[in-house]
TIRO-2110 file (N, C-alpha, C; in Angstrom, 1 decimal):
// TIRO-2110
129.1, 50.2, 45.3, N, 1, A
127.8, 50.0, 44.8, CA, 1, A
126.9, 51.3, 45.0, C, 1, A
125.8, 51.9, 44.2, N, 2, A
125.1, 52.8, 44.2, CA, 2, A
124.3, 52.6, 45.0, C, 2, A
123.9, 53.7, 45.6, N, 3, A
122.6, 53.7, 46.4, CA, 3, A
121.1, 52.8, 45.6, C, 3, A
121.2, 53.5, 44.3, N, 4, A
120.0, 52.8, 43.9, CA, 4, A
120.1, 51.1, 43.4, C, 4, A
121.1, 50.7, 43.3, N, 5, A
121.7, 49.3, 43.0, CA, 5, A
121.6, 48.6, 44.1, C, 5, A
122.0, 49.5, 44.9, N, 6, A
122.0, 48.5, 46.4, CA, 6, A
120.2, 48.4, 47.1, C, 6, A
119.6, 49.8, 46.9, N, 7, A
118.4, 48.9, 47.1, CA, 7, A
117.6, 48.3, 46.4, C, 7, A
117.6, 48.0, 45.0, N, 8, A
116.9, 47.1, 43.9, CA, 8, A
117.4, 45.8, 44.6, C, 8, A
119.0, 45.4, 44.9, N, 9, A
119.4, 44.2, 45.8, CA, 9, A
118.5, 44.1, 47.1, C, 9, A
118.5, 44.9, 47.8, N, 10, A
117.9, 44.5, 48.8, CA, 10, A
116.3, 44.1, 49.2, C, 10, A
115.6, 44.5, 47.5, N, 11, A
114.5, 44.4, 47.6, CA, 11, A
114.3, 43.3, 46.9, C, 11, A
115.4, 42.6, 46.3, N, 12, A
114.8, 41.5, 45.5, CA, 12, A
115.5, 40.1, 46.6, C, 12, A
116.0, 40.4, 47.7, N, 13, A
116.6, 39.7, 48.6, CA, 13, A
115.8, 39.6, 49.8, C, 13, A
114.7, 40.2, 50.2, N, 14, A
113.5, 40.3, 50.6, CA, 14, A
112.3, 39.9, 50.3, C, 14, A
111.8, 39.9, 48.8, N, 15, A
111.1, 38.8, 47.8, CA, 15, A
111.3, 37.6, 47.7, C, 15, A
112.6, 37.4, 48.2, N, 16, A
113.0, 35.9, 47.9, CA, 16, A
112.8, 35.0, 49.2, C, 16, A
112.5, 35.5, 50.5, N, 17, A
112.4, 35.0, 51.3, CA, 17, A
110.3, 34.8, 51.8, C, 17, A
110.0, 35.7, 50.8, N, 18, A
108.7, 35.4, 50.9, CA, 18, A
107.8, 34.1, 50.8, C, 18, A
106.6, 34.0, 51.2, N, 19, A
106.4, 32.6, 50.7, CA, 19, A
105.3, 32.9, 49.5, C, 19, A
105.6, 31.9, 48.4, N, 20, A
104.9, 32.1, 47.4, CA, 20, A
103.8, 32.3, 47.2, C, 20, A
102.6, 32.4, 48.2, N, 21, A
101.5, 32.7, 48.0, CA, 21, A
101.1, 33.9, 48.4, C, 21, A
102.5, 34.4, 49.3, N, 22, A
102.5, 35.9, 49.4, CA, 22, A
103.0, 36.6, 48.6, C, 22, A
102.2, 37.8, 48.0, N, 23, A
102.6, 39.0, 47.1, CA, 23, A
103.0, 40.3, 47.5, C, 23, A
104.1, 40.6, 47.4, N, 24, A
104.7, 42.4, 48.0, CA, 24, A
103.3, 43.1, 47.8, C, 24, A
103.1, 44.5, 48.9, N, 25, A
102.5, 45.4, 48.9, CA, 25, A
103.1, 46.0, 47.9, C, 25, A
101.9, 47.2, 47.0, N, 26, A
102.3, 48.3, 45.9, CA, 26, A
103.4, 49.1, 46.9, C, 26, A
104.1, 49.9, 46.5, N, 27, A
104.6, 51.0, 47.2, CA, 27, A
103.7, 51.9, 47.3, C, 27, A
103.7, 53.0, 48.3, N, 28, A
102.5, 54.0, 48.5, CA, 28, A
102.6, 55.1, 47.2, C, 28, A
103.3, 55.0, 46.4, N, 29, A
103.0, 55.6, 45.3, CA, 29, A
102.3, 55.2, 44.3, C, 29, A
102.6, 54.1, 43.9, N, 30, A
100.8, 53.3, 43.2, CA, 30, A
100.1, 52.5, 43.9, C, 30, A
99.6, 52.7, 45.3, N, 31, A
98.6, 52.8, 45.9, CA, 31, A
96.9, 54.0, 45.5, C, 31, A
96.3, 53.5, 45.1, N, 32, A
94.8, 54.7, 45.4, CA, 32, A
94.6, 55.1, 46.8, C, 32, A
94.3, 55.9, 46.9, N, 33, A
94.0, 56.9, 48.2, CA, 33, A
92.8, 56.3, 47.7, C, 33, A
92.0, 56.6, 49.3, N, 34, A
90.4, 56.6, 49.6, CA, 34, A
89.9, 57.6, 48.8, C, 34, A
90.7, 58.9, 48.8, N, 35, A
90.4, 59.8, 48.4, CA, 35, A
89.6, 60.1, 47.4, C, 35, A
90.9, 59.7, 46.1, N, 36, A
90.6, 59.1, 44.5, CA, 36, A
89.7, 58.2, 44.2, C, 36, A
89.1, 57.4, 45.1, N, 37, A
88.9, 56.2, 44.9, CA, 37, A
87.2, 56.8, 44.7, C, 37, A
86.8, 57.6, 45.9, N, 38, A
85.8, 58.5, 46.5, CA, 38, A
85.7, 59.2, 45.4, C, 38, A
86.6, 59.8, 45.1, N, 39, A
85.6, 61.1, 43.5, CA, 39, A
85.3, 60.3, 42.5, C, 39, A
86.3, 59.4, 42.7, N, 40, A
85.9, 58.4, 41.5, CA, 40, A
84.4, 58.2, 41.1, C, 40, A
84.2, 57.4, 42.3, N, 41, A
82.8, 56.9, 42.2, CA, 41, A
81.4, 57.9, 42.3, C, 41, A
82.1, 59.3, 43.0, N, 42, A
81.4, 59.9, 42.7, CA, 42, A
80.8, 60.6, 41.3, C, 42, A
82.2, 60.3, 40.6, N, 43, A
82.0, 60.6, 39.0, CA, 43, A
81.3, 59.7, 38.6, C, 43, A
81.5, 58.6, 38.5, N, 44, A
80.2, 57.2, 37.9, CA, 44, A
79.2, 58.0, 38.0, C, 44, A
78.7, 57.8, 39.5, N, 45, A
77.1, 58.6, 40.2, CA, 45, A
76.7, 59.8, 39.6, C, 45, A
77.4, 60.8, 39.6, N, 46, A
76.5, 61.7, 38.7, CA, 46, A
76.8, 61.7, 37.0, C, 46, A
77.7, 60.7, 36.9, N, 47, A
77.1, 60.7, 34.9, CA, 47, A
76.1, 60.1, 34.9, C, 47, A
75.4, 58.9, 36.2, N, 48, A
74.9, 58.0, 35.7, CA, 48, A
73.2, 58.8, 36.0, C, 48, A
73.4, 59.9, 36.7, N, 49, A
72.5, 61.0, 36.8, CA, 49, A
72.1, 61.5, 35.7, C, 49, A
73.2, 62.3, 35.4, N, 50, A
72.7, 62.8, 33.6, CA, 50, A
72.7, 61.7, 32.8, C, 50, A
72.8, 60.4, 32.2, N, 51, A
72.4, 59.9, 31.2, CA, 51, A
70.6, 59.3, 31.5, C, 51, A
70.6, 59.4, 32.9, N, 52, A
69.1, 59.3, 33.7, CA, 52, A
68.5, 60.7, 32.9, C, 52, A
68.5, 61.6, 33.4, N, 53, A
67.9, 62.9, 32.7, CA, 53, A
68.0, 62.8, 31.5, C, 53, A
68.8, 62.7, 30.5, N, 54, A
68.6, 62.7, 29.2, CA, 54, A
68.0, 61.2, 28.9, C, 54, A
67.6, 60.7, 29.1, N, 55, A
66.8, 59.5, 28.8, CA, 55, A
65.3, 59.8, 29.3, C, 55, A
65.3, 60.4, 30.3, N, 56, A
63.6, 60.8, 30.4, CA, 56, A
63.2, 62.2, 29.6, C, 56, A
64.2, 63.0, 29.3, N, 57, A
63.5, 64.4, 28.6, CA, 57, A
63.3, 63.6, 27.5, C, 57, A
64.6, 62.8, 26.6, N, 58, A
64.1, 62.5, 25.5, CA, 58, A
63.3, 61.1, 25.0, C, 58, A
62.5, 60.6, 26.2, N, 59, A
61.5, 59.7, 25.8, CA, 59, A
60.3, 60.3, 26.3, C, 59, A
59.7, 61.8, 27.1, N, 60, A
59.2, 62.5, 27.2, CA, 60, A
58.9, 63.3, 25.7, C, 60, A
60.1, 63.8, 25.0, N, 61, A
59.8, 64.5, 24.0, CA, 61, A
59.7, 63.8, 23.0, C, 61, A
59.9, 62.3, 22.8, N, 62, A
59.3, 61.2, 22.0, CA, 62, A
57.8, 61.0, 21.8, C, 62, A
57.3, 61.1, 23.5, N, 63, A
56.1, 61.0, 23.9, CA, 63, A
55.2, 62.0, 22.7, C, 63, A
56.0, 62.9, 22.8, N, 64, A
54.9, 64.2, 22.7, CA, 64, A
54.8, 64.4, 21.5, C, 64, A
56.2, 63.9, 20.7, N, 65, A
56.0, 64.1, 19.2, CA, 65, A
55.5, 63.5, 18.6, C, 65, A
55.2, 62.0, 19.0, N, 66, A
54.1, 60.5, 18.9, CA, 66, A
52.5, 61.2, 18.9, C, 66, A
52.5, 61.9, 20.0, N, 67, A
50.8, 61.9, 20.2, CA, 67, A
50.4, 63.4, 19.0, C, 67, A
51.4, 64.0, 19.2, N, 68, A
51.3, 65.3, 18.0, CA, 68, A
51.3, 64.8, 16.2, C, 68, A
51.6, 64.1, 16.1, N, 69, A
51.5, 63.3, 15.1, CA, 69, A
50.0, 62.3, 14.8, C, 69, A
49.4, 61.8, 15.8, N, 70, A
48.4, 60.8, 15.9, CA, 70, A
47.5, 62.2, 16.2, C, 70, A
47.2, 63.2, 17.2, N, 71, A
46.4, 64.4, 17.0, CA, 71, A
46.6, 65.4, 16.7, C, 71, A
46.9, 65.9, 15.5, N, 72, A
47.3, 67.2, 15.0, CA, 72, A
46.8, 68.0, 15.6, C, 72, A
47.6, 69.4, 15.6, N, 73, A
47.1, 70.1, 16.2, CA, 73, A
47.6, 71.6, 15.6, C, 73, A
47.3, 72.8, 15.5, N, 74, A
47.7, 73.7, 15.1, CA, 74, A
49.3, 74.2, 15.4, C, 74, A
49.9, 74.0, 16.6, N, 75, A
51.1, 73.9, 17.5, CA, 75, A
51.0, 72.6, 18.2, C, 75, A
52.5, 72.3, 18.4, N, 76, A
53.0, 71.5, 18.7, CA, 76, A
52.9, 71.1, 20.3, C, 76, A
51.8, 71.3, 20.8, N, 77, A
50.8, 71.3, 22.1, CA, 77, A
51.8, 70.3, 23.1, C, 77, A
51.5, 69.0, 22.4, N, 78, A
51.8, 67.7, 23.3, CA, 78, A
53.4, 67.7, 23.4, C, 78, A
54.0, 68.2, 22.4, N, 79, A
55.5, 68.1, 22.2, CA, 79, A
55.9, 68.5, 23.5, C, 79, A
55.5, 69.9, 24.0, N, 80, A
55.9, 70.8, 24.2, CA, 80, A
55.6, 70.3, 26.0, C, 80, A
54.0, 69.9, 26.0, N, 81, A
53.7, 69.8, 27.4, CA, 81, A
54.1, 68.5, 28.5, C, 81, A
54.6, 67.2, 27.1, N, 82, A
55.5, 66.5, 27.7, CA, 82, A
56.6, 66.2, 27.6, C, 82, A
57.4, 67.3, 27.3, N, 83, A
58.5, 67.6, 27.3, CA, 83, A
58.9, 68.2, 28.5, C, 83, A
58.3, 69.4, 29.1, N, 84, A
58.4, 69.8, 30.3, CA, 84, A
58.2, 69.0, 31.1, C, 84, A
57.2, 68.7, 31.1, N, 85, A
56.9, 67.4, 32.3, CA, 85, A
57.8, 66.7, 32.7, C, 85, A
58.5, 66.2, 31.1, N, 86, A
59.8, 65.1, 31.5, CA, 86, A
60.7, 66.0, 32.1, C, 86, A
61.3, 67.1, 31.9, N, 87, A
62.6, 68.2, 32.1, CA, 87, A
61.7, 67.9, 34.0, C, 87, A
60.6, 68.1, 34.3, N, 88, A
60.2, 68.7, 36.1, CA, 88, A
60.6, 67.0, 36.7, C, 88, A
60.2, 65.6, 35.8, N, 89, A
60.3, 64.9, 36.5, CA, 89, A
61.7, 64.3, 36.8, C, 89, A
62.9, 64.5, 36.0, N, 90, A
63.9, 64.3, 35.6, CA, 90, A
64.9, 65.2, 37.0, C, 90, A
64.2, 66.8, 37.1, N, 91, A
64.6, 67.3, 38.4, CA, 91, A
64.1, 66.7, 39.6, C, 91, A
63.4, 66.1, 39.6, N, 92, A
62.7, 65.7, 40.7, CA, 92, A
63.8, 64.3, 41.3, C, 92, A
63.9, 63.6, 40.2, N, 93, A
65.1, 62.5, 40.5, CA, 93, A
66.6, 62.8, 40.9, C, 93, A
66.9, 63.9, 40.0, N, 94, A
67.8, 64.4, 40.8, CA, 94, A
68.0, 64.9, 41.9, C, 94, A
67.1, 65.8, 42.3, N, 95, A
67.0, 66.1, 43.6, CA, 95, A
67.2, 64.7, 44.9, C, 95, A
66.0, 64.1, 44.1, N, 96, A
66.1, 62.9, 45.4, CA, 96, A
67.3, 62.1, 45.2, C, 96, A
67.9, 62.0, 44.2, N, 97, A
69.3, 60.9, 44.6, CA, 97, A
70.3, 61.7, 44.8, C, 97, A
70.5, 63.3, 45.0, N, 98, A
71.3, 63.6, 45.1, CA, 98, A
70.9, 63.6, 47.0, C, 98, A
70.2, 63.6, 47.1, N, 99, A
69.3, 63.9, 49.2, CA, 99, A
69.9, 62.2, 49.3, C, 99, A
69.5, 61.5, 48.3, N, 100, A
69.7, 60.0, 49.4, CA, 100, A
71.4, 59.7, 49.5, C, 100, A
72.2, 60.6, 48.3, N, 101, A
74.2, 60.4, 48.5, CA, 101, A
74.2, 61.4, 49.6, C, 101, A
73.6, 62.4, 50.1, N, 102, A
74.4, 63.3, 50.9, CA, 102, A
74.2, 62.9, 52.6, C, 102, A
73.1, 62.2, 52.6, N, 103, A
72.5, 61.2, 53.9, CA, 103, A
73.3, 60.0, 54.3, C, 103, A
74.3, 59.8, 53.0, N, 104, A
75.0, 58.3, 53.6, CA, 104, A
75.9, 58.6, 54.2, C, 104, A
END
């Protein structure tokens, strides 16, 4: 008998004595590490960062194009001044949730 023949037998001869509400562990090859598990979520957390920032610049620059439209103006004054606003306050959030992940 092959090495690999003989242990698919012995692993299916060890399943059989289980009790049916019990399920085999994965083997540690398709197991997640903490590790993976960890950047993982750390990737969620900061796209969910940037779709945060791009949601405030551009209802910021919504803002501004709304009120530039209702008060004309020679330049595009309002576009411009809450647009930045939004880009300062959008850092500002970032900053702080990136201070409240590195605290935990």
């Amino acid at each position: 008998m092959l090495p690999v023949q003989w242990a698919k037998e012995l692993q299916q001869q060890r399943l059989r004595h289980l009790p049916k509400d019990c399920s085999p562990q994965r083997p540690m090859s398709q197991q997640k590490s903490p590790k993976k598990k960890r950047s993982l979520n750390n990737y969620a957390r900061f796209s969910g960062i940037a779709f945060q920032m791009i949601a405030i610049i551009g209802g910021g620059t919504y803002l501004g194009v709304y009120l530039d439209e209702k008060f004309p103006n020679k330049h595009p004054i309002y576009t411009i001044i809450c647009s930045l606003f939004a880009v300062l306050i959008s850092i500002y959030f970032v900053i702080r949730q990136i201070m409240k992940m590195s605290n935990r």
